[in-house]
Every structure is written in C-alpha cells, then in structure tokens.
ChimeraX commands (.cxc) that place a marker at each C-alpha (Angstrom):
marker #1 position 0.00,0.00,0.00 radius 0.5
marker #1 position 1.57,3.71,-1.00 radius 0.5
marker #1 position -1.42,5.09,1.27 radius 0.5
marker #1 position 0.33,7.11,4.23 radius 0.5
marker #1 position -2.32,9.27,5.94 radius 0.5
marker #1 position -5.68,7.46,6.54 radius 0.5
marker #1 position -8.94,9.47,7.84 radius 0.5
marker #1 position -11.57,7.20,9.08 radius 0.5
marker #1 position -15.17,7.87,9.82 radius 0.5
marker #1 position -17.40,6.10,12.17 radius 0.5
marker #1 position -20.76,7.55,10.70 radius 0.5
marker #1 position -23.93,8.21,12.27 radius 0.5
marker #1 position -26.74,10.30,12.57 radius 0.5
marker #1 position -26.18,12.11,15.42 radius 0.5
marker #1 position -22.34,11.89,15.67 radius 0.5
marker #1 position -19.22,11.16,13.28 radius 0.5
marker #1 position -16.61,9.51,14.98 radius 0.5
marker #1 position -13.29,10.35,13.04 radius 0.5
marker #1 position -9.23,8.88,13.76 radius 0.5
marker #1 position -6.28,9.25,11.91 radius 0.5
marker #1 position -4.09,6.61,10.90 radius 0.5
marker #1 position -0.04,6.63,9.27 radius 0.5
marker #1 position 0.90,2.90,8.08 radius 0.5
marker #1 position 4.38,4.57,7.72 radius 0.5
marker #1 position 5.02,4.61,11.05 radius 0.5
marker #1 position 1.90,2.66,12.03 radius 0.5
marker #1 position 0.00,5.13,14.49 radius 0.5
marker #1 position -3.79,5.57,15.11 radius 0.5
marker #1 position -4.90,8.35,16.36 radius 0.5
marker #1 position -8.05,9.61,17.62 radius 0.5
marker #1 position -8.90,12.61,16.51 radius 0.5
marker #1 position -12.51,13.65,17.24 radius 0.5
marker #1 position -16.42,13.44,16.83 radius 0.5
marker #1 position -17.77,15.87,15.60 radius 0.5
marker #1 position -21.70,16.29,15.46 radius 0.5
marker #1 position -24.06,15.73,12.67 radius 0.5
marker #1 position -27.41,17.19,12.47 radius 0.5
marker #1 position -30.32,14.57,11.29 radius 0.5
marker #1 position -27.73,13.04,9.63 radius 0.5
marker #1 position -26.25,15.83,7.54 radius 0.5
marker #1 position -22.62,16.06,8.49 radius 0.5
marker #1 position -20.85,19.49,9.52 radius 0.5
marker #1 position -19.07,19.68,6.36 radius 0.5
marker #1 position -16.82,22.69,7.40 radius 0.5
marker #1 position -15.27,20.90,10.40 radius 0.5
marker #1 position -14.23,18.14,7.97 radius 0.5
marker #1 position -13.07,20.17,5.49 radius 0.5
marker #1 position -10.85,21.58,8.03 radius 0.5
marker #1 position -9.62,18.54,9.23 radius 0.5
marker #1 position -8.84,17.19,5.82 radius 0.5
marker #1 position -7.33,20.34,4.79 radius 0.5
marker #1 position -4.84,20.31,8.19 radius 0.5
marker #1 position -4.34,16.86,7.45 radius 0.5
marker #1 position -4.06,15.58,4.36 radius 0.5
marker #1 position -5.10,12.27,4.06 radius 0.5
marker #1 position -4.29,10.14,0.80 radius 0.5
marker #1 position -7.45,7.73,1.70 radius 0.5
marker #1 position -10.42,8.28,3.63 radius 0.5
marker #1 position -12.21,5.24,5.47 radius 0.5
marker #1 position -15.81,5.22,6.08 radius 0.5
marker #1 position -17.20,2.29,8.49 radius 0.5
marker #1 position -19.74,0.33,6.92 radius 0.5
marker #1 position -22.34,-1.11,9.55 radius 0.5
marker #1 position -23.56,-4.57,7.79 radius 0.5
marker #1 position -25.63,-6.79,9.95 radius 0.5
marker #1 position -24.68,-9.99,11.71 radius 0.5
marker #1 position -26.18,-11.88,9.02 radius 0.5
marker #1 position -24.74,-10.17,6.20 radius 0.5
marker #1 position -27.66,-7.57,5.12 radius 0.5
marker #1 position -27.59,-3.96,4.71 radius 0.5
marker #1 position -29.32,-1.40,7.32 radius 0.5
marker #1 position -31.06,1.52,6.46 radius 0.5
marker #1 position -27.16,3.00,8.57 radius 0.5
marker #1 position -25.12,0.89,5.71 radius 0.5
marker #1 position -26.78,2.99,3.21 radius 0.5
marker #1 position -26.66,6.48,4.65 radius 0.5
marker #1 position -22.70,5.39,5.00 radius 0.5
marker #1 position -22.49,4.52,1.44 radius 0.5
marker #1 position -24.57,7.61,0.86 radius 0.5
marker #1 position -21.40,9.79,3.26 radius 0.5
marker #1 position -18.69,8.34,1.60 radius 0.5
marker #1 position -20.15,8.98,-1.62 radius 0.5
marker #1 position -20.34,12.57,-0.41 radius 0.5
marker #1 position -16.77,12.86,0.61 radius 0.5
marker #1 position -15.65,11.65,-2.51 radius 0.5
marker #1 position -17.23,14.15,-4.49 radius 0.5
marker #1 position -16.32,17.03,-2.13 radius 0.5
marker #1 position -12.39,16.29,-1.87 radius 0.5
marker #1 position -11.67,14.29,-4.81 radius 0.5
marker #1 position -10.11,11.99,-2.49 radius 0.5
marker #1 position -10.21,7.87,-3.05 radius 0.5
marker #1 position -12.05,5.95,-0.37 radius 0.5
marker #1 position -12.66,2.85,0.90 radius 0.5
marker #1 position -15.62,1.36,3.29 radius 0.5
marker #1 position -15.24,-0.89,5.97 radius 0.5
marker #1 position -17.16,-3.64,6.99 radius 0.5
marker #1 position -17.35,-2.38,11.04 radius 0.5
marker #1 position -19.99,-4.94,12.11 radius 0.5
marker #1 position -18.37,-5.14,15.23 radius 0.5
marker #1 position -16.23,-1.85,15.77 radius 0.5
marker #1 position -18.80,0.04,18.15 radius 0.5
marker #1 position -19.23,-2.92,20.53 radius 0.5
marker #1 position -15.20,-3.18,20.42 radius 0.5
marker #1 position -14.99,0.16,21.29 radius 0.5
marker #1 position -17.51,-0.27,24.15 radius 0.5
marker #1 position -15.07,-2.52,25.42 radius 0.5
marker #1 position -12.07,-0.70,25.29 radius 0.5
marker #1 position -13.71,2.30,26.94 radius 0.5
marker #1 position -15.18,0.09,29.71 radius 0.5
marker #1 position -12.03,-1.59,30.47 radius 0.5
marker #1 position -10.14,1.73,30.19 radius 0.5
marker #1 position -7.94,0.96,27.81 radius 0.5
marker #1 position -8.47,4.02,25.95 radius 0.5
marker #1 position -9.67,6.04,29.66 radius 0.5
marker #1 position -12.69,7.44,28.51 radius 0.5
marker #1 position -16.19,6.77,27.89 radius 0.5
marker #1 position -16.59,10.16,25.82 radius 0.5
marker #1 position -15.62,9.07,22.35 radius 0.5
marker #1 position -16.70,5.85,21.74 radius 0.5
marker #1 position -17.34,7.10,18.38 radius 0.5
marker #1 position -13.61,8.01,17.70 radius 0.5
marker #1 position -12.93,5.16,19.20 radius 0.5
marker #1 position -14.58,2.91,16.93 radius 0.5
marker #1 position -12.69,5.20,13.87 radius 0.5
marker #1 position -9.49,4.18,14.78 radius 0.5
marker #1 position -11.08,0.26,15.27 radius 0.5
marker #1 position -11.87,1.05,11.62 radius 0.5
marker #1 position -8.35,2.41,10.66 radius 0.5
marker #1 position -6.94,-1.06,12.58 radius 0.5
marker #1 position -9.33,-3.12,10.95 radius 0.5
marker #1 position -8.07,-1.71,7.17 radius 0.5
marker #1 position -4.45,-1.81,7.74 radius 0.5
marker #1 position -4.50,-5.47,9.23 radius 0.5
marker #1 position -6.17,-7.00,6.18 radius 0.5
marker link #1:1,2 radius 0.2
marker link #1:2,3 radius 0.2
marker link #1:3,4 radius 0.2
marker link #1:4,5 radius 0.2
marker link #1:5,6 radius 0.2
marker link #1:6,7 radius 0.2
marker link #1:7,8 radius 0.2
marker link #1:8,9 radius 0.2
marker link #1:9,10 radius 0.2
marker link #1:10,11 radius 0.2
marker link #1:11,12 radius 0.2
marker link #1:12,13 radius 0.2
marker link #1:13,14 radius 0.2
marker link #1:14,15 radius 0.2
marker link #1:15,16 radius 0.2
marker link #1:16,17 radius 0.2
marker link #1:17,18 radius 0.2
marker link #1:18,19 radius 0.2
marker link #1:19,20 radius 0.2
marker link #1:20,21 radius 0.2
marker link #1:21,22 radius 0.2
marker link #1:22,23 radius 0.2
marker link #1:23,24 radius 0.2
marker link #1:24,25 radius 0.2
marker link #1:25,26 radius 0.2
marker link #1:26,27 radius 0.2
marker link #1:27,28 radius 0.2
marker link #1:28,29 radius 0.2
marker link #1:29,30 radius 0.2
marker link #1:30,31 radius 0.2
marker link #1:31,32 radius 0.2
marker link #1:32,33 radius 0.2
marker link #1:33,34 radius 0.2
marker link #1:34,35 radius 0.2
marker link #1:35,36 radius 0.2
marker link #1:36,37 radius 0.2
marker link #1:37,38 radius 0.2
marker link #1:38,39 radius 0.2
marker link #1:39,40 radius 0.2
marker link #1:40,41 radius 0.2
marker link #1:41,42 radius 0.2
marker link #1:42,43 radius 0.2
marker link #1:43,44 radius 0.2
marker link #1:44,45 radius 0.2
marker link #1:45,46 radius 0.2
marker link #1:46,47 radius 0.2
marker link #1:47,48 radius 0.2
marker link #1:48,49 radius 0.2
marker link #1:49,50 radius 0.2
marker link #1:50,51 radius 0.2
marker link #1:51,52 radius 0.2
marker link #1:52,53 radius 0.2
marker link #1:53,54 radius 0.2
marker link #1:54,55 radius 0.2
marker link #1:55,56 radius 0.2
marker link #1:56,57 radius 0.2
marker link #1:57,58 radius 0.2
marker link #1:58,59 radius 0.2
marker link #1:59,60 radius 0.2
marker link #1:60,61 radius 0.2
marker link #1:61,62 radius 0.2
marker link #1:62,63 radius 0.2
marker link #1:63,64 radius 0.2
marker link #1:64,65 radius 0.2
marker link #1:65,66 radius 0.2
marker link #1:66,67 radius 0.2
marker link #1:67,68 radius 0.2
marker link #1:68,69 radius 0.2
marker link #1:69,70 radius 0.2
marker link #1:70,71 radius 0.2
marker link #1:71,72 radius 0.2
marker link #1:72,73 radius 0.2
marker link #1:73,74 radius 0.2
marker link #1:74,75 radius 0.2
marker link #1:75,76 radius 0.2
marker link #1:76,77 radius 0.2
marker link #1:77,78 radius 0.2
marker link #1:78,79 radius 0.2
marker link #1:79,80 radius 0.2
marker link #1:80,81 radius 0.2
marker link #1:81,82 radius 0.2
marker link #1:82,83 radius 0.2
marker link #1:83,84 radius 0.2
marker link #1:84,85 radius 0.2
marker link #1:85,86 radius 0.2
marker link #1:86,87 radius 0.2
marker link #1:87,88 radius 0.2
marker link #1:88,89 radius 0.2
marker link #1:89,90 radius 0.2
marker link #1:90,91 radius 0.2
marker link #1:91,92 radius 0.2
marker link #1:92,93 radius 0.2
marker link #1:93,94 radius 0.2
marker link #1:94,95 radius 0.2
marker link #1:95,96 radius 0.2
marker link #1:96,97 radius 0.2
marker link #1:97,98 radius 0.2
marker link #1:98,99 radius 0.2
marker link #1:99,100 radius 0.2
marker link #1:100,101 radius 0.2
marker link #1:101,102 radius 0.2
marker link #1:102,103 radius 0.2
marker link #1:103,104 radius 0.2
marker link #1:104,105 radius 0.2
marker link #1:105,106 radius 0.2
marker link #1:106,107 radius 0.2
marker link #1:107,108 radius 0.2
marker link #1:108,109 radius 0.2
marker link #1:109,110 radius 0.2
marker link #1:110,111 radius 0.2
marker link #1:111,112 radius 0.2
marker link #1:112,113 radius 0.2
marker link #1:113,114 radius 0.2
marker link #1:114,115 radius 0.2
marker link #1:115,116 radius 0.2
marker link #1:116,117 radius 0.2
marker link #1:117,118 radius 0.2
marker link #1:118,119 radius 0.2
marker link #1:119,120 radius 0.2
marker link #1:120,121 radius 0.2
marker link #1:121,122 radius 0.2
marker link #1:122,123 radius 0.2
marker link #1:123,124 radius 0.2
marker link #1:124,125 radius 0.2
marker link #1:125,126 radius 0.2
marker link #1:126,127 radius 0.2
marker link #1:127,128 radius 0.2
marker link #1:128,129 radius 0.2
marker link #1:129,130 radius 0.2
marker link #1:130,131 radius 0.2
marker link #1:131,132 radius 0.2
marker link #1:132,133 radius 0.2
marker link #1:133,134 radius 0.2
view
C-alpha cells in the first residue's frame, strides 16, 4: 500500500466519529467526533480537518448486519462516503465495522483508551486497525 495518511469515519446520525491513521510509522490516532445534524454532516469541520491533514485515503465504516444484510445505517454510510468523494476528490474505501462500536464499548469500559466520551472516535481508529490489518 503507498497510502500514508488514513482518515476514518465512524458515521452516524447524530455523531461522526473520526481517527487518523499513518501505516508509515503505524500510528492511530483519535482525533474527534464531531456532530451531525439529522444526519447531515458538519461539512466545514471536515473540510478543516482534511485540509490540516491531508489524508491520501479516507475510510468510512460500513455497519452490515450480523447476518450479512444492509441497514437503512449501511446505506446512509455509502450515501457519506459517496459525499466525501465528491467534495475532496479523495479515493475511499468502506469498511465492513460490524463489530467496531461494541469493540470500542469494550475498550472504553475496560479503560484501555480512559474514557467513555468518544466511543465514536474510538470505533474510527477500530476502523483504521481493521483496514491496515487486512
């Protein structure tokens, strides 16, 4: 992979989770969540992120069920990273994060991470993780 700076988004309606990752030197970083308004992203914060950043490839988290189907959440994330795509001219990738938020649950309860606050950027940098080790 030539990728070097990864952005990942942990979508939602209410929140977007969002970690940065370098496979150079193999770091993850949480960076924040920022809030999204009936599901409409605030585009300016990411725009400023991606802008102080630079990412070569963005990751968006793609919640498929248990069983393999697609939520009404899967395609409002396809629907997102379609979206950043457009906006930034930027390649990207989804995920499959079936199980990223109730990984992140964990980490935050057993205080591996030491806070309960950002699951969602937590589960981001799951995503990042999740990418890289495939």
């Amino acid at each position: 992979m030539n990728k070097k700076i990864i952005m990942a988004f942990d979508y939602g309606i209410k929140k977007i989770g969002i970690a940065l990752g370098n496979n150079i030197i193999n770091t993850i970083t949480i960076l924040k969540t920022i809030s999204s308004i009936n599901g409409k992203p605030n585009w300016d914060k990411i725009s400023k992120l991606i802008k102080n950043w630079i990412p070569d490839l963005l990751l968006v988290g793609l919640p498929i069920n248990i069983d393999n189907t697609e939520s009404k959440m899967s395609l409002l994330s396809r629907k997102f990273g379609k979206e950043l795509k457009k906006k930034y001219s930027l390649p990207y990738h989804l995920v499959d994060e079936r199980i990223s938020t109730y990984e992140a649950k964990y980490l935050a309860k057993e205080e591996i991470f030491y806070t309960k606050k950002n699951l969602d950027g937590i589960a981001a940098s799951i995503i990042i993780n999740d990418f890289l080790n495939k």
